[in-house]
N, CA, C and O atoms as a printed pandas DataFrame, in Angstrom:
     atom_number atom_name residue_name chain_id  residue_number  x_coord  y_coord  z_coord
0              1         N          UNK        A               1  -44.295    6.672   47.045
1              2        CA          UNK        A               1  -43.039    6.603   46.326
2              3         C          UNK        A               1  -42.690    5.132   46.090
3              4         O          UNK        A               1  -43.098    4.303   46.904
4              5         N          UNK        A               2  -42.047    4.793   45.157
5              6        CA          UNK        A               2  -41.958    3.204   44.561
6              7         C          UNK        A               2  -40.498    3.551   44.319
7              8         O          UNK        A               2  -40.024    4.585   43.848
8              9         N          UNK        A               3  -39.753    2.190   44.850
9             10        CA          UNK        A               3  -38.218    2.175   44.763
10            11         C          UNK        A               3  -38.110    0.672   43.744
11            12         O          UNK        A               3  -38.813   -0.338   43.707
12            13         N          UNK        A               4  -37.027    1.047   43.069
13            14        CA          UNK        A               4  -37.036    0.602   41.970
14            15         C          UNK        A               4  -35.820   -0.080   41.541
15            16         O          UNK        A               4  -35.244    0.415   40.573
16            17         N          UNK        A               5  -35.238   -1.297   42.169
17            18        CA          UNK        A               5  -33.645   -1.574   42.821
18            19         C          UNK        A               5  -32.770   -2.036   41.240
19            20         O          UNK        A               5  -33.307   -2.667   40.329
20            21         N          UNK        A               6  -31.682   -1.656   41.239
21            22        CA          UNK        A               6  -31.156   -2.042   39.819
22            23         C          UNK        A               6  -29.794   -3.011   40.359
23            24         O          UNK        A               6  -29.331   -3.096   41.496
24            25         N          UNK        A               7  -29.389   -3.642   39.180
25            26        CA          UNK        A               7  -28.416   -4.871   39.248
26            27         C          UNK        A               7  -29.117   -5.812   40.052
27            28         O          UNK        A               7  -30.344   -5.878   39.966
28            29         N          UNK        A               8  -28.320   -6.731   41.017
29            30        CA          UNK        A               8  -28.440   -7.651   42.016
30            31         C          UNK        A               8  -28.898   -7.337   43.304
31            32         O          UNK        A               8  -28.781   -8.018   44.322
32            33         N          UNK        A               9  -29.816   -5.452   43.065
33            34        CA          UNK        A               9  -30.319   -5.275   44.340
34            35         C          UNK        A               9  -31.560   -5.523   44.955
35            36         O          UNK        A               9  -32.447   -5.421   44.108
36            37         N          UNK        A              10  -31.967   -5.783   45.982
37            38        CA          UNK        A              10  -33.407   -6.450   46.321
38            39         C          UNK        A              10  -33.737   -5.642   47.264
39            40         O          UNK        A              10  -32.902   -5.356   48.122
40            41         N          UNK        A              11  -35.204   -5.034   47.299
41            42        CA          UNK        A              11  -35.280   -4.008   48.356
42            43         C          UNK        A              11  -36.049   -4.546   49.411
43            44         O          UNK        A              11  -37.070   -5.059   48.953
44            45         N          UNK        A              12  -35.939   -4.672   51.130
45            46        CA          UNK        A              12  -36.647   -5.353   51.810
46            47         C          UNK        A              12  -37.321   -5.118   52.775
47            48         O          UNK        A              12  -37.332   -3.901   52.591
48            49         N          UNK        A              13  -38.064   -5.277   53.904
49            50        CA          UNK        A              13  -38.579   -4.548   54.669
50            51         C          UNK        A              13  -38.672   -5.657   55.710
51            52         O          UNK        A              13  -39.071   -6.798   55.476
52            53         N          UNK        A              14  -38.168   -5.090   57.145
53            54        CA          UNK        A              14  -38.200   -5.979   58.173
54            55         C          UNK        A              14  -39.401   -6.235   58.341
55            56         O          UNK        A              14  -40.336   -5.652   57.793
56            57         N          UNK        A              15  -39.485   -7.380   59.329
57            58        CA          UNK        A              15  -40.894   -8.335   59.905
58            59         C          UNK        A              15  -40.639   -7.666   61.226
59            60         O          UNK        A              15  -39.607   -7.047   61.481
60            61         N          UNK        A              16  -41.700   -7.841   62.090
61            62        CA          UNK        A              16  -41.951   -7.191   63.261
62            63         C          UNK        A              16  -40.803   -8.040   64.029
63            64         O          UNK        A              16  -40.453   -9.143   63.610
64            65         N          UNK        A              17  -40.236   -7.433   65.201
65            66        CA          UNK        A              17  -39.126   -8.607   66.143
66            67         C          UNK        A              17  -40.811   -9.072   66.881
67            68         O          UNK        A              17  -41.953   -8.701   66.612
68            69         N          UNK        A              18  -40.198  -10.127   67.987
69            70        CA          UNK        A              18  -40.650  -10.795   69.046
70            71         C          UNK        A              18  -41.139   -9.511   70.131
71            72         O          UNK        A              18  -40.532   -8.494   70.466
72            73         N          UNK        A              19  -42.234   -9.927   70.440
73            74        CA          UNK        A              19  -42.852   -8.962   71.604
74            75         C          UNK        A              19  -42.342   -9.401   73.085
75            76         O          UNK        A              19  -42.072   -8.753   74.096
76            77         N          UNK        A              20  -42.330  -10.742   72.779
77            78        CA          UNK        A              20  -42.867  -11.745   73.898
78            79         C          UNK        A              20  -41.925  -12.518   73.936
79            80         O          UNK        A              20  -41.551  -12.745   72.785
80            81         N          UNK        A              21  -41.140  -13.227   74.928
81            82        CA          UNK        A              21  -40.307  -14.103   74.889
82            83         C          UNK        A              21  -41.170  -15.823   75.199
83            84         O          UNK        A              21  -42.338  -15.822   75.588
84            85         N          UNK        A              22  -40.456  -17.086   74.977
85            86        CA          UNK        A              22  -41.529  -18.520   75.218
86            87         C          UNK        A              22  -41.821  -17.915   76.369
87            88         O          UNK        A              22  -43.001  -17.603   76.212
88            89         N          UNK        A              23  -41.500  -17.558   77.406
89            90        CA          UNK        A              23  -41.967  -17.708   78.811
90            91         C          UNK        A              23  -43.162  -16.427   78.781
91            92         O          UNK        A              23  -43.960  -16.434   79.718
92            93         N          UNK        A              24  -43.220  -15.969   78.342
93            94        CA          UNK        A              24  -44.078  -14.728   78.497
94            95         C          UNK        A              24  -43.936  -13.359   78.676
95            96         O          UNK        A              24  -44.685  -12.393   78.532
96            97         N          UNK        A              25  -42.449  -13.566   79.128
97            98        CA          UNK        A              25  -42.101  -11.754   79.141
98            99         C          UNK        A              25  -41.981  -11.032   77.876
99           100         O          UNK        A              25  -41.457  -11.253   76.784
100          101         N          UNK        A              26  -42.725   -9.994   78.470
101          102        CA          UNK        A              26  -42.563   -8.804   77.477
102          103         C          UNK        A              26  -41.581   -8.001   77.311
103          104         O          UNK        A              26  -41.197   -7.380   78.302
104          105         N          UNK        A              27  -40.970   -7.813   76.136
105          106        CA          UNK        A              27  -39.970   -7.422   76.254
106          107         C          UNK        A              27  -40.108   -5.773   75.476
107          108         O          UNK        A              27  -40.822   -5.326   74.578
108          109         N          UNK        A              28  -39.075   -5.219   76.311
109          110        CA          UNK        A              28  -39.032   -3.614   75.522
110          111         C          UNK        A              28  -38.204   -3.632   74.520
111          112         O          UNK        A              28  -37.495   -4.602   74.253
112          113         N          UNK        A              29  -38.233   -2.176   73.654
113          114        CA          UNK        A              29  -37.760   -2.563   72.183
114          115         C          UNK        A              29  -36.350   -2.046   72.566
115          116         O          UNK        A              29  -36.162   -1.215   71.677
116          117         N          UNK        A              30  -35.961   -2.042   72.842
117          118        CA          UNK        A              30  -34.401   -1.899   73.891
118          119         C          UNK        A              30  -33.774   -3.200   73.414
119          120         O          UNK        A              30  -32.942   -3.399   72.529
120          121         N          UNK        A              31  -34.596   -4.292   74.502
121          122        CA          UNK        A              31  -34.077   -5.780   74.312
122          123         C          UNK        A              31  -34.117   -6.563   73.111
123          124         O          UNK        A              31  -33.577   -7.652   72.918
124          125         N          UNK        A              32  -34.910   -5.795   72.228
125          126        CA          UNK        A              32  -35.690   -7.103   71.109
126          127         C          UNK        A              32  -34.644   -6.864   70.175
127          128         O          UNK        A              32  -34.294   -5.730   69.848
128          129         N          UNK        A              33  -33.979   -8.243   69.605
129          130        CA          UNK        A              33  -32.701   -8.426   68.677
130          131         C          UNK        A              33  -33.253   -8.090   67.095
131          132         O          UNK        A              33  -34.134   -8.525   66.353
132          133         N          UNK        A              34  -32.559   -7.409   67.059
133          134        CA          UNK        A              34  -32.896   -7.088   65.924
134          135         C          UNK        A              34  -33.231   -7.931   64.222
135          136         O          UNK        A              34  -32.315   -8.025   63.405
136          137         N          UNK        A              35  -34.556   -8.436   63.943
137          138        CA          UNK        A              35  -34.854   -9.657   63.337
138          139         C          UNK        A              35  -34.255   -9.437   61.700
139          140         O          UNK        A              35  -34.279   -8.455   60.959
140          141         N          UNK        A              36  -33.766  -10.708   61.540
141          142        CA          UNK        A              36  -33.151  -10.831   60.340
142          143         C          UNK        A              36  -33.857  -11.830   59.198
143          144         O          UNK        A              36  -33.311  -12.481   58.306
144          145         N          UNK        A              37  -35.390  -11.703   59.581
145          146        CA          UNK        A              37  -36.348  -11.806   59.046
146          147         C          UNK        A              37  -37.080  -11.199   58.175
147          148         O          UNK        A              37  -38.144  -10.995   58.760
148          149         N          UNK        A              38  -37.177  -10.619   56.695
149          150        CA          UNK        A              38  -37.986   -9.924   56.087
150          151         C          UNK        A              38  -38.682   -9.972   54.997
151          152         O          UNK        A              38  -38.524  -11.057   54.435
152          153         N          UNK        A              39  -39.415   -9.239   54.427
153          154        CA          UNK        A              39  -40.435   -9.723   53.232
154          155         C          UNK        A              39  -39.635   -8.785   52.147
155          156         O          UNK        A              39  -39.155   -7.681   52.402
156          157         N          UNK        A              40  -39.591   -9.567   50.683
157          158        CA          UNK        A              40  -39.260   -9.030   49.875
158          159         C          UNK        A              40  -40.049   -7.967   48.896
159          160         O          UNK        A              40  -41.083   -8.360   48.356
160          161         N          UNK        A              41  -39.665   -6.868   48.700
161          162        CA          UNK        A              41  -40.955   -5.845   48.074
162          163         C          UNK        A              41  -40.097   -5.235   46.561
163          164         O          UNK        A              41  -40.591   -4.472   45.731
164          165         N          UNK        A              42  -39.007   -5.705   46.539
165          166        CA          UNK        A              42  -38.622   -5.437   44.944
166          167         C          UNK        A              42  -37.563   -6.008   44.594
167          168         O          UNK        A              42  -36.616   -6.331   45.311
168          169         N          UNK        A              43  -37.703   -6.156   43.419
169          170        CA          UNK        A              43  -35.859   -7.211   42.929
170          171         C          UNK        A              43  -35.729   -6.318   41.883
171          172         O          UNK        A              43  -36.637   -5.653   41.385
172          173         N          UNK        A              44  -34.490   -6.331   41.551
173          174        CA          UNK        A              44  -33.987   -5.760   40.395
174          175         C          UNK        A              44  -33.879   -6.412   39.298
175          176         O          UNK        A              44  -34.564   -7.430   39.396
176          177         N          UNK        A              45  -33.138   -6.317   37.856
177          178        CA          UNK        A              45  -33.318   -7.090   37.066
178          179         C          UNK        A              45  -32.273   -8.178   36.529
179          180         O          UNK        A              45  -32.368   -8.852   35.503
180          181         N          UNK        A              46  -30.977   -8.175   37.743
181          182        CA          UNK        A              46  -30.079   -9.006   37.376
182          183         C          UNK        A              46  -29.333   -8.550   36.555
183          184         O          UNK        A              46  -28.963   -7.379   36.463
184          185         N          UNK        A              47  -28.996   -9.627   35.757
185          186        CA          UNK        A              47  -27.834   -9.498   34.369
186          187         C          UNK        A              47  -26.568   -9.362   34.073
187          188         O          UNK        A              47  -26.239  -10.511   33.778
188          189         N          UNK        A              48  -25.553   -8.627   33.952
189          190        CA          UNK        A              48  -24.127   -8.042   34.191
190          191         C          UNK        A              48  -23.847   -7.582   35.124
191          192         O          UNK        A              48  -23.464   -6.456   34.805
192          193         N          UNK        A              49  -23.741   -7.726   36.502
193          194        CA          UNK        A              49  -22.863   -6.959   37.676
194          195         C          UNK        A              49  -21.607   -7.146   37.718
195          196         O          UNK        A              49  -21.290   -8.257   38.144
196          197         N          UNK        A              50  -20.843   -6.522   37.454
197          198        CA          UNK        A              50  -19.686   -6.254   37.789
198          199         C          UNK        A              50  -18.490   -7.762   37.268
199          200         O          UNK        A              50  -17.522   -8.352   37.746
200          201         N          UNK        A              51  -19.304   -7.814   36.084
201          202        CA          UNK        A              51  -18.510   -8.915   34.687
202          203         C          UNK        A              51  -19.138  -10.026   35.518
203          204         O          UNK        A              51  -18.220  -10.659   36.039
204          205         N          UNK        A              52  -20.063  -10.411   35.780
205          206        CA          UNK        A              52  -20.726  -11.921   36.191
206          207         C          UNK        A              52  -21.925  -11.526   35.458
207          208         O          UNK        A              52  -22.395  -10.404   35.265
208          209         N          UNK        A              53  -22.420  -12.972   34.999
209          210        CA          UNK        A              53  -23.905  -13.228   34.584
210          211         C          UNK        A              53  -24.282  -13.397   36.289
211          212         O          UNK        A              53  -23.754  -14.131   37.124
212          213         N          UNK        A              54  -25.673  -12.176   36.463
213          214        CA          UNK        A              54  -26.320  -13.030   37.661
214          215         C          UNK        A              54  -27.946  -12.772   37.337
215          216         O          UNK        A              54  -28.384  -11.894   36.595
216          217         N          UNK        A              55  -28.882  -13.955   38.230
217          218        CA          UNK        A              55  -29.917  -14.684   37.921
218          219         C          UNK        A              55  -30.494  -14.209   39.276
219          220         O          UNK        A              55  -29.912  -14.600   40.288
220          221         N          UNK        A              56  -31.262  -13.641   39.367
221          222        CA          UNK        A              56  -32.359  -13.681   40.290
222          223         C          UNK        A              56  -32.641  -14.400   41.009
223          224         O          UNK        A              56  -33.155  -14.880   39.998
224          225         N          UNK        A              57  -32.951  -15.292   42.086
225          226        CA          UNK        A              57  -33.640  -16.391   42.694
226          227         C          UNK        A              57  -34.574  -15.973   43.453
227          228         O          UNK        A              57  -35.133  -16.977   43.893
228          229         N          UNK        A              58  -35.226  -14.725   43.993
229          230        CA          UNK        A              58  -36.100  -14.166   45.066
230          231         C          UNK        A              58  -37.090  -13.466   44.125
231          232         O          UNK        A              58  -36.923  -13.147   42.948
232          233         N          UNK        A              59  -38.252  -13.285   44.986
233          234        CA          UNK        A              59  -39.414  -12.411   43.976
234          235         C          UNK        A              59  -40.204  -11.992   45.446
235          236         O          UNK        A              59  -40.260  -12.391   46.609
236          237         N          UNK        A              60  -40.726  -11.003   44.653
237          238        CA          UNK        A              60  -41.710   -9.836   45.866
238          239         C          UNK        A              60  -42.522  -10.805   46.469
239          240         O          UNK        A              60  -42.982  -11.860   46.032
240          241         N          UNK        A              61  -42.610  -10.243   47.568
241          242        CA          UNK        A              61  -43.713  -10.899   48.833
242          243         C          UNK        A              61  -43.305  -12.545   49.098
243          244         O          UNK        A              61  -44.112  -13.382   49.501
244          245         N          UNK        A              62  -42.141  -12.763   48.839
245          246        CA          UNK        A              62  -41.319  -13.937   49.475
246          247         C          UNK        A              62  -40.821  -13.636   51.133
247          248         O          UNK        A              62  -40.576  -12.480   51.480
248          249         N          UNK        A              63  -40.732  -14.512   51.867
249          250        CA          UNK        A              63  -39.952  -13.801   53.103
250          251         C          UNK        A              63  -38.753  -14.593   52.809
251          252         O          UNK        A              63  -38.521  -15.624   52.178
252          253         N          UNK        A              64  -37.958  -13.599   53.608
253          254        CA          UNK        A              64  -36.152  -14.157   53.587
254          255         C          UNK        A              64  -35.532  -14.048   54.968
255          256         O          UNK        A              64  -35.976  -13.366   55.892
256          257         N          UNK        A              65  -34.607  -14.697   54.983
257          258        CA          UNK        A              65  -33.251  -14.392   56.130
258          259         C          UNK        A              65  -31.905  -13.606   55.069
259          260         O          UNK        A              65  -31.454  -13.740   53.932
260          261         N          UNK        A              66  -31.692  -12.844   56.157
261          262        CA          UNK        A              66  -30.667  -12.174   55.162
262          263         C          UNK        A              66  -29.434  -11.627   56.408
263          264         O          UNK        A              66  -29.573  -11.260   57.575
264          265         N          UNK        A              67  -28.375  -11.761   55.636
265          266        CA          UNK        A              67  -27.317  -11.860   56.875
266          267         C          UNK        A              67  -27.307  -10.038   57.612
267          268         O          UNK        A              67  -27.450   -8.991   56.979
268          269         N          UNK        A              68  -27.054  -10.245   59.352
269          270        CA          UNK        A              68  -27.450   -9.844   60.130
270          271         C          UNK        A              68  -27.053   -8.250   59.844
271          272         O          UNK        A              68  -27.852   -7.317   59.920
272          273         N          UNK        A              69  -25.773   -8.156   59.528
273          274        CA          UNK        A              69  -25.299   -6.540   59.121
274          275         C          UNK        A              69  -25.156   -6.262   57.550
275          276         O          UNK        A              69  -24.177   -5.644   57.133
276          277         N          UNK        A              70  -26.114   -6.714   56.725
277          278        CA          UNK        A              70  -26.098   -6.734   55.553
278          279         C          UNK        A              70  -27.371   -5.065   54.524
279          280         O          UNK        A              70  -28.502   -4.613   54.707
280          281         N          UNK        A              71  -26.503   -4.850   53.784
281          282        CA          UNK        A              71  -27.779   -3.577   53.752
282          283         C          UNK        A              71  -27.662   -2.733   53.849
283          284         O          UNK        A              71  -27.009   -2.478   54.860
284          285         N          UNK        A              72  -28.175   -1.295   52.886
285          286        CA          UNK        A              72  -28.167    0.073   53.195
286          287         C          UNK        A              72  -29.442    0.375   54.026
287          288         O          UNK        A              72  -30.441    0.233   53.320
288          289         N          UNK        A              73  -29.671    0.669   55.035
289          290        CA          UNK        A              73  -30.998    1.630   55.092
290          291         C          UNK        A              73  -31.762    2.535   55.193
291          292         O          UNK        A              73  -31.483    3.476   55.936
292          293         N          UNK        A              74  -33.038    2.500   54.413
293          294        CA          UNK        A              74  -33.672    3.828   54.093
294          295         C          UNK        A              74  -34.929    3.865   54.569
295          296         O          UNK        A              74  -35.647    3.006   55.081
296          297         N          UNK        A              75  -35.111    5.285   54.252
297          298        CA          UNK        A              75  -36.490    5.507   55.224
298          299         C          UNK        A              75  -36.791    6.791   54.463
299          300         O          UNK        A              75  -36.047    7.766   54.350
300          301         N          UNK        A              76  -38.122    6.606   53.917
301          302        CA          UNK        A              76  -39.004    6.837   52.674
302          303         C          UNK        A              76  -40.842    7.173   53.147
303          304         O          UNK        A              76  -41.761    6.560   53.690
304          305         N          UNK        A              77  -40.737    7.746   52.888
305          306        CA          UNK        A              77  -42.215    8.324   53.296
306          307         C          UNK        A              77  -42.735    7.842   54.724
307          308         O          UNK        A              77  -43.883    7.462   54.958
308          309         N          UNK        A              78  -41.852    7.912   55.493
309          310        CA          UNK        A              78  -42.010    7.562   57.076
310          311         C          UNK        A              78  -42.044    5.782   57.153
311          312         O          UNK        A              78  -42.597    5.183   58.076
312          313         N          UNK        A              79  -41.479    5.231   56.226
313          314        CA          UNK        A              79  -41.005    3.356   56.297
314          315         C          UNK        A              79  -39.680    3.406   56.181
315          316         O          UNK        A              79  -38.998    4.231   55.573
316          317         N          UNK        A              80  -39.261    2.200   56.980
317          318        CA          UNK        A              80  -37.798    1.462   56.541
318          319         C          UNK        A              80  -37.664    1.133   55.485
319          320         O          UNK        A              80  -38.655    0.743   54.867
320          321         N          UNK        A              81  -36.945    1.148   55.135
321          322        CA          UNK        A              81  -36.562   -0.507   54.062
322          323         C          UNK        A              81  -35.122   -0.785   53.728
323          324         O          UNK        A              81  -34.455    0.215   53.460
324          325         N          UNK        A              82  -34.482   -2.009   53.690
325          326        CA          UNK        A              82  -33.602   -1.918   53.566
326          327         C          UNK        A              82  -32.818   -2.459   51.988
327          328         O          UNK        A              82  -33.176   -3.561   51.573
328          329         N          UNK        A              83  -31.965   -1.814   51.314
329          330        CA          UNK        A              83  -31.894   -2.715   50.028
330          331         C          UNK        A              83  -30.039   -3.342   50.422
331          332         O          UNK        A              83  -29.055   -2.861   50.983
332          333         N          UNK        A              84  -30.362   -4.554   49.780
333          334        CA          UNK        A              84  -29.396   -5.969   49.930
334          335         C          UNK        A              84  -28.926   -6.099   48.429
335          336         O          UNK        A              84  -29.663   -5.773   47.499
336          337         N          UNK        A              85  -27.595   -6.616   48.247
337          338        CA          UNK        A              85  -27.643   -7.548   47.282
338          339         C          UNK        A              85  -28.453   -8.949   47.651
339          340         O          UNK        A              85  -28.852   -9.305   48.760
340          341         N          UNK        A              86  -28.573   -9.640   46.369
341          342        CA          UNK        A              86  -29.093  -10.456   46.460
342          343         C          UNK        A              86  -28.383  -11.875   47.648
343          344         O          UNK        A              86  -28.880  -12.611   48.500
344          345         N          UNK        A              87  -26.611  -11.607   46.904
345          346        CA          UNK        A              87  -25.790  -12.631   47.954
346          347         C          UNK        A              87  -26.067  -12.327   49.262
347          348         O          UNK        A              87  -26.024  -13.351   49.944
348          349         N          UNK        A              88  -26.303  -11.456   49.824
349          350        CA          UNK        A              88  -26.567  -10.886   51.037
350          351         C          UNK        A              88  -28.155  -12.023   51.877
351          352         O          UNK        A              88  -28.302  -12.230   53.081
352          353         N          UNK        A              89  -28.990  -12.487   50.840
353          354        CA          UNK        A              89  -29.182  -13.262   51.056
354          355         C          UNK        A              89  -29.600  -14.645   51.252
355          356         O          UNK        A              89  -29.855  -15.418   50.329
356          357         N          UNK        A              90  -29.669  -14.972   52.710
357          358        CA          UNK        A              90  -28.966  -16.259   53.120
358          359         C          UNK        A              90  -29.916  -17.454   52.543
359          360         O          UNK        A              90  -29.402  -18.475   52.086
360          361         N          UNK        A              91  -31.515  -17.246   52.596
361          362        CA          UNK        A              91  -32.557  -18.060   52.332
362          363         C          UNK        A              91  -33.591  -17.834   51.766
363          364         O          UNK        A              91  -33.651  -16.700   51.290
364          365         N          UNK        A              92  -34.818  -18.733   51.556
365          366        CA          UNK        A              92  -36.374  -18.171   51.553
366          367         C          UNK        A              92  -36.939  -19.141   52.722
367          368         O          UNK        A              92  -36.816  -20.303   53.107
368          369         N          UNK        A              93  -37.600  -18.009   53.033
369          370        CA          UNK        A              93  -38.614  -19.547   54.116
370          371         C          UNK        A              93  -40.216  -19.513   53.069
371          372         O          UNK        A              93  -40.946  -18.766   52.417
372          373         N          UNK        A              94  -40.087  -20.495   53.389
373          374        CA          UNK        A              94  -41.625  -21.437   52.834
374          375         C          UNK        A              94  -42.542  -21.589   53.584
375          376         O          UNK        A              94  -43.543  -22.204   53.218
């Protein structure tokens, strides 16, 4: 199934959290904070939202930070994913 995000929506999919803390403990998925780290897998096409011109700045298979409670999420042929506006988010890492 292929999701297909419209306006300023970007659809995303978390990065794995931390297994391991620096020191070495392993941690259970209980403890592991929930990462606000993810790869981008669709953008929408911009344009008129809600009487603003808006512009894209993200594209698929970019990774991002995106703010921590930001997001609907779904779960689609047994995957997450979560879709964001774009303001939602915060960066790209390089």
């Amino acid at each position: 199934m292929n999701i297909k995000p419209l306006g300023d929506r970007v659809v995303i999919k978390n990065l794995e959290a931390e297994e391991t803390t620096k020191g070495g403990i392993l941690l259970t998925s209980a403890a592991k904070e929930k990462p606000q780290m993810a790869e981008v897998l669709a953008v929408g096409p911009g344009g008129n939202v809600d009487g603003k011109e808006i512009r894209m700045y993200v594209e698929p298979r970019q990774k991002v930070i995106y703010s921590k409670y930001a997001g609907t999420e779904v779960k689609l042929d047994g995957e997450e994913f979560i879709i964001v506006r774009q303001s939602d988010i915060l960066a790209i890492v390089e």
